[in-house]
N, C-alpha and C positions, 0 to 999 in steps of 0.2 A: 302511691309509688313515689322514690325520691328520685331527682332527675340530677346528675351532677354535671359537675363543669370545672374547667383549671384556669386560676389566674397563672400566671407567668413573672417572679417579679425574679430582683439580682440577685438575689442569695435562697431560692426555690420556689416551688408551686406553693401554691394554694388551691383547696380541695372544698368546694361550697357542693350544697347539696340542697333541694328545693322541692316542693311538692308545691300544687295548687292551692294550697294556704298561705305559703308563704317561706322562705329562710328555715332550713332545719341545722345546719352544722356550714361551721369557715373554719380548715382546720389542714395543717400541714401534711395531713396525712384522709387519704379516702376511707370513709367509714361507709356502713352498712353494706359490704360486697362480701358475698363467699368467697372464699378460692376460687378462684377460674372465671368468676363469673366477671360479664362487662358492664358496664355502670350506662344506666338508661342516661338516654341524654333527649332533651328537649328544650331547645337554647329559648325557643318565645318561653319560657318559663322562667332559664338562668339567666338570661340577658341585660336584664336590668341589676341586677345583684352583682355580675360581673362587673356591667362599666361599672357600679360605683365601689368598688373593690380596687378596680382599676384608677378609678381616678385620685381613690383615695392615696393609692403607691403612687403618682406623679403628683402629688401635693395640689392638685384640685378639689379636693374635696375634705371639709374638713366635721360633716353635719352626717350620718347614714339616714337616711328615710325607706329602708328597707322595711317590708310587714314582716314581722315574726310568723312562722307555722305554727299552728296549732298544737303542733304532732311533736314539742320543743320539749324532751323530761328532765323532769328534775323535781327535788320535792319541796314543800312551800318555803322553808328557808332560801333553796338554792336558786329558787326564782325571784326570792327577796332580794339577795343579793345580786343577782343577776340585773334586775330592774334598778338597783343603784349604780351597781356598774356601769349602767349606759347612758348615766345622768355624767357619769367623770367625762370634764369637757378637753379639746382637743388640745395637745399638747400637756397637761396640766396632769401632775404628780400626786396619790393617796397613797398613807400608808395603809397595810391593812389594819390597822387598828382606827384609821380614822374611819374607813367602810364601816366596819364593828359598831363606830359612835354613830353614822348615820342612818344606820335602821335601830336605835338602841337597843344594841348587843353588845355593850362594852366589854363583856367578858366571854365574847364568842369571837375572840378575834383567831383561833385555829378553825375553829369551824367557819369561817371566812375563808380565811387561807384554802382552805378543801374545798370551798362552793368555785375560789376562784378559779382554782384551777380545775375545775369539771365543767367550769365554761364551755359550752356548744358554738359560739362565735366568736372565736376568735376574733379579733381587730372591732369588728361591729359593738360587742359590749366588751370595750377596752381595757382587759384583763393586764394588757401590757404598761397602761399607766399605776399600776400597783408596785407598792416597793416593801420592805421592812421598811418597821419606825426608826433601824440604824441609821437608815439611808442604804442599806446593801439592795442591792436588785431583788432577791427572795428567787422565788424560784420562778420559772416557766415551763409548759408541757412541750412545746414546739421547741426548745433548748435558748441558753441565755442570745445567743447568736442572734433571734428574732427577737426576741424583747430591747435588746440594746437598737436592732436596725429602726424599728417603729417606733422606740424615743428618738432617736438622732432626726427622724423621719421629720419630724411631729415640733420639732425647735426653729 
């Protein structure tokens, strides 16, 4: 069962969800509910995941030591890339082509870009410190509005 939970921050919710494994999805929007249905909640499960979600939006915290769940999909690239993404340290800017060079996929830098943004954790593997090699933002799934607020965050 996933247990969810909502952070609170200035410019919207944040939507974590959790099983006894560990961290399944941080993400602006509630995932795995049907229509109508209401989302289990079990705070000794989300509580720890929260404050540090929390602390991370009042600039206490700049390190996650969240367990990942088990129950985390994606397919062995997306978790490649996923595992490098959460080595990009705090504050600190990648293009996606330099992700590409750090698991030597120089020439998978689209198929980067798609792992990035299928990202299951939001903020925890820091999808938001990825930019183009212009320097332009690229894109985000939660809209530019939260990639710009988690860099300024993060300075």
């Amino acid at each position: 069962m996933i247990y969810q939970d909502i952070v609170e921050t200035p410019i919207g919710k944040l939507y974590l969800g959790a099983d006894e494994t560990g961290l399944v999805y941080v993400d602006t929007q509630q995932r795995f509910l049907q229509p109508n249905e209401e989302p289990a909640i079990d705070r000794s499960i989300t509580k720890s995941y929260t404050d540090q979600l929390s602390d991370y939006l009042t600039g206490n915290r700049q390190v996650f030591t969240c367990r990942i769940s088990s129950s985390v999909i994606g397919t062995e690239f997306q978790k490649l890339v996923w595992q490098e993404l959460a080595k990009v340290g705090y504050g600190e800017i990648l293009s996606y082509s330099d992700l590409a060079n750090q698991i030597n996929q120089p020439h998978a830098v689209r198929a980067v870009a798609n792992a990035v943004g299928k990202n299951p954790l939001l903020i925890v593997w820091p999808c938001h410190r990825i930019i183009r090699k212009d320097g332009q933002l690229g894109g985000f799934r939660s809209g530019l509005d939260w990639k710009v607020y988690l860099q300024m965050l993060e300075k």
